[in-house]
N, C-alpha and C positions, 0 to 999 in steps of 0.2 A: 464560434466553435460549437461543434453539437453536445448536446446533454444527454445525459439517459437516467432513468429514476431508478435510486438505490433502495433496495429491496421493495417494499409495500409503501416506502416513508413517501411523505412531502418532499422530499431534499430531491435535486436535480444536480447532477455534478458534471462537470467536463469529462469527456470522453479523456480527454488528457488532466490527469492529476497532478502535483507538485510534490514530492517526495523531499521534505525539506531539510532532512538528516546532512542531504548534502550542500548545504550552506556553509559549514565553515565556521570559524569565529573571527573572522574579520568583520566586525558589521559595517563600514562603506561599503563591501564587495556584496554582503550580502541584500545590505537594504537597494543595491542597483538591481541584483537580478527579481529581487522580491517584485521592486516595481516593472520591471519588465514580462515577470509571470503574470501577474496580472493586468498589463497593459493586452497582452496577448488572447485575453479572453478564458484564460483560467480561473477555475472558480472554486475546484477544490484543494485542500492546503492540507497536507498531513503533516504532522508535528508528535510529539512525544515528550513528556517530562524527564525521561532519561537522557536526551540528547544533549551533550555538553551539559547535564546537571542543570536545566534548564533555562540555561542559554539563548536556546534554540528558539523556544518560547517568548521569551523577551523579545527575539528578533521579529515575529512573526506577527508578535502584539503590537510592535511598534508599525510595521507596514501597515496594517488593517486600519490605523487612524482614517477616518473619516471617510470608510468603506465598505467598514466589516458589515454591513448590511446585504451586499452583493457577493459574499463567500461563503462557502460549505467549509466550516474550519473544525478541521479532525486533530483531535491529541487521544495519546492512550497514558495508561496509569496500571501498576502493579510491580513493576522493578522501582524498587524503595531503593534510597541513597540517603546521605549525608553532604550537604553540599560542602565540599573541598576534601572529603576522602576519597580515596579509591575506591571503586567495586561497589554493587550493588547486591540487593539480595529481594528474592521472589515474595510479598503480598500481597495478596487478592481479598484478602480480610475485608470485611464489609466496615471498620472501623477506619482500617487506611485509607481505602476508596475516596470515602465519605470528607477525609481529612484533607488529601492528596488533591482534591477537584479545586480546593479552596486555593492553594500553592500554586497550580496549575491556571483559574480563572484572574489572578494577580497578574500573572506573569505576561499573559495575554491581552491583559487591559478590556475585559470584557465579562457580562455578565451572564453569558450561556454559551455552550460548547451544542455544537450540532449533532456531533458524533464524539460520543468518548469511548474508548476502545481498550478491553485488555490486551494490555503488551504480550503475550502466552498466555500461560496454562498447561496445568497438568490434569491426569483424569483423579487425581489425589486432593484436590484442592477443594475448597467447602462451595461447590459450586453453588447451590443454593444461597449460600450468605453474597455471594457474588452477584449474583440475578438479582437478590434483593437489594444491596446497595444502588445496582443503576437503575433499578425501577423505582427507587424513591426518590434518586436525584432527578429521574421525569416528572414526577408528579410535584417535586419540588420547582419546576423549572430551569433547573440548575443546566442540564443538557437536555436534548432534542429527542435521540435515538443514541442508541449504542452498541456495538460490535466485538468480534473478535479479532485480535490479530495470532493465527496458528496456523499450523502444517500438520497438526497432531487428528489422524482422522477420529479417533475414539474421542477428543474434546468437541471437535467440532461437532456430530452426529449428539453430546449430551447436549451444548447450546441448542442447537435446533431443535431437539424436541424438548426442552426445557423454558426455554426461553423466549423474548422476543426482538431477538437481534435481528439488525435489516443490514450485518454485513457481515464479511469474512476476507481479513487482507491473507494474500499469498502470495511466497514467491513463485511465479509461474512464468515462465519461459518456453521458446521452441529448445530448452536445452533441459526444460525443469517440468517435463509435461503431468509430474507426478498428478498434481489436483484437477488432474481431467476426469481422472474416475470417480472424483467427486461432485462434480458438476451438477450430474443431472439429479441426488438426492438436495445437493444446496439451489439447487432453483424449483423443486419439491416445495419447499418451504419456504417462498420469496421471497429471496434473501438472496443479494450480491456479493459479487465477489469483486475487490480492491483488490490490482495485480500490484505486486514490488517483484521488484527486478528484472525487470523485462529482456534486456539486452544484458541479463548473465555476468554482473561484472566486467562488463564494456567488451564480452569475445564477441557480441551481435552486434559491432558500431565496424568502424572502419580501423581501428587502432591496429595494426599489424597482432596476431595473436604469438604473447611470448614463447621464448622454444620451449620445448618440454610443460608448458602448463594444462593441466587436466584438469577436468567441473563436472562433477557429480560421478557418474557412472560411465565418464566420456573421456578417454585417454588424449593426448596432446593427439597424436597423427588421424584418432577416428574426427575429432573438434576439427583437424585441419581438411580431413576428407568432404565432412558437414560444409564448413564454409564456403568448398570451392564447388559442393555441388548444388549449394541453394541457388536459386533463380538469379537472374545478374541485372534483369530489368527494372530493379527499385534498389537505392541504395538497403544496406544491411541490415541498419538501425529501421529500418522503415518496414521493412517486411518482419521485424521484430515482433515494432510493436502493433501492427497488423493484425499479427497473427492472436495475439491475444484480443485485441478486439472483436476478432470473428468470433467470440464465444461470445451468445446473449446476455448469459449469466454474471460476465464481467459488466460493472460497471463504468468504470475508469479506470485509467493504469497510471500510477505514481511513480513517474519519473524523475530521478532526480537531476541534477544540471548543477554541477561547479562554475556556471560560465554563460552570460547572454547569446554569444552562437548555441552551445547545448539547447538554454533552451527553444531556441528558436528554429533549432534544425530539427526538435522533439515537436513541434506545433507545426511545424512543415509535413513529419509522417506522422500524425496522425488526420491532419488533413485530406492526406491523399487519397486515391483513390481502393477503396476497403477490397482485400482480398475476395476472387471468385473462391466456390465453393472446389472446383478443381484445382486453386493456386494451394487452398489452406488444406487437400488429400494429399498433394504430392509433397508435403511441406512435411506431411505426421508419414509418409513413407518412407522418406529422409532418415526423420527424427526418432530417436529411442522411446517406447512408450515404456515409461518406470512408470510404478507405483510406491506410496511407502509401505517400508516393509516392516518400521516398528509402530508402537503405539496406536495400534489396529484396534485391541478390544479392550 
């Protein structure tokens, strides 16, 4: 599978990412598809400590036995919990960080994190104590490089000129074009972009699109208009995730997979062959260009 390099770093990651949230908590089910993600030539692994109160982690750490050499393995940290309460609540404190890495490199069964990434953010948050905790866990060795996971354009524009993040995950979609108008300031500052959610909560795969369901600024019958007018010579899911890949700026797209066909039919389109530059105009003519319209300044 092809590689692309995430922002300025060393780290090379599959064009197809692993979005691991959607594992589950069956671990047979999930240690099959784990090894199947990676039989397949995946390399990147995103994970989170919030996932299942981490769960999710454990699962991920246990796959990597006598591998994790060959993976780009991404977890992020700032939604604090209590394991076996309900609900979480937002730190970015340079105190939890620094604590949270330690609960997180256990869970994993490993001694460095390649990318650790905050889970949000607000433009309220001691940004600065933030920057400083991942920049001491670099020099600590403790992680690699480190990123954001946001949609918020006023946080993301403070990272970038504050910092030295070499990523930024987003949900980006031909349903979710918001972080297009972002693009060309985040690769300004070499710095990638990590897509989630590419196929929109499954309306961009083949699943019949429920009656009446609407996604984002997309009523059920315009979603059905959309569907029946995109191209019909690539399956759905493929031209999905496609389409995200024709932006440079993306690195990988973290797709997740309930199920060995998922992933195998996500490593089939992104194999395929990459959108012309005419398939991915008639695609954004289609497609609604939104912007966000909060947390601007």
């Amino acid at each position: 599978m092809k590689k692309r390099q995430l922002g300025t770093s060393d780290l090379h990651v599959s064009e197809l990412g692993f979005g691991c949230m959607s594992l589950g908590t069956d671990e047979t089910k999930a240690r099959r598809i784990m090894d199947e993600v990676l039989e397949l030539g995946i390399n990147y692994l995103d994970t989170a400590d919030l996932y299942n109160q981490g769960l999710n982690e454990q699962f991920v750490g246990k796959a990597l036995k006598g591998r994790r050499q060959d993976i780009i393995l991404a977890t992020k940290v700032g939604n604090r919990f209590e394991q076996g309460k309900e609900g979480w609540w937002w730190d970015p404190s340079k105190a939890y960080i620094k604590e949270a890495v330690k609960d997180s490199l256990r869970r994993l069964q490993t001694d460095y994190i390649d990318l650790y990434q905050l889970h949000g953010g607000t433009i309220d948050d001691p940004i600065d104590e933030t920057i400083e905790a991942f920049e001491e866990l670099k020099q600590e060795g403790v992680i690699r490089y480190y990123g954001i996971s946001s949609i918020r354009p006023n946080v993301i524009k403070e990272y970038l000129k504050r910092s030295n993040i070499v990523s930024i995950m987003m949900q980006y979609s031909i349903l979710d074009r918001r972080p297009e108008e972002w693009f060309p300031l985040i690769q300004e500052h070499g710095v990638s972009v990590v897509v989630r959610g590419p196929v929109a909560r499954g309306l961009l795969s083949r699943r019949p699109l429920p009656e009446g369901e609407g996604y984002l600024n997309y009523r059920y019958d315009e979603l059905k208009l959309l569907r029946e007018s995109l191209p019909t010579d690539r399956p759905l899911h493929e031209l999905a995730l496609q389409y995200c890949l024709a932006h440079d700026v993306v690195a990988t797209v973290a797709a997740g997979a309930s199920s060995i066909d998922q992933v195998k039919a996500n490593v089939q389109a992104v194999e395929a062959t990459p959108l012309t530059a005419e398939e991915r105009q008639h695609i954004q003519k289609l497609a609604k260009a939104a912007v966000y319209e909060q947390h601007r300044e």
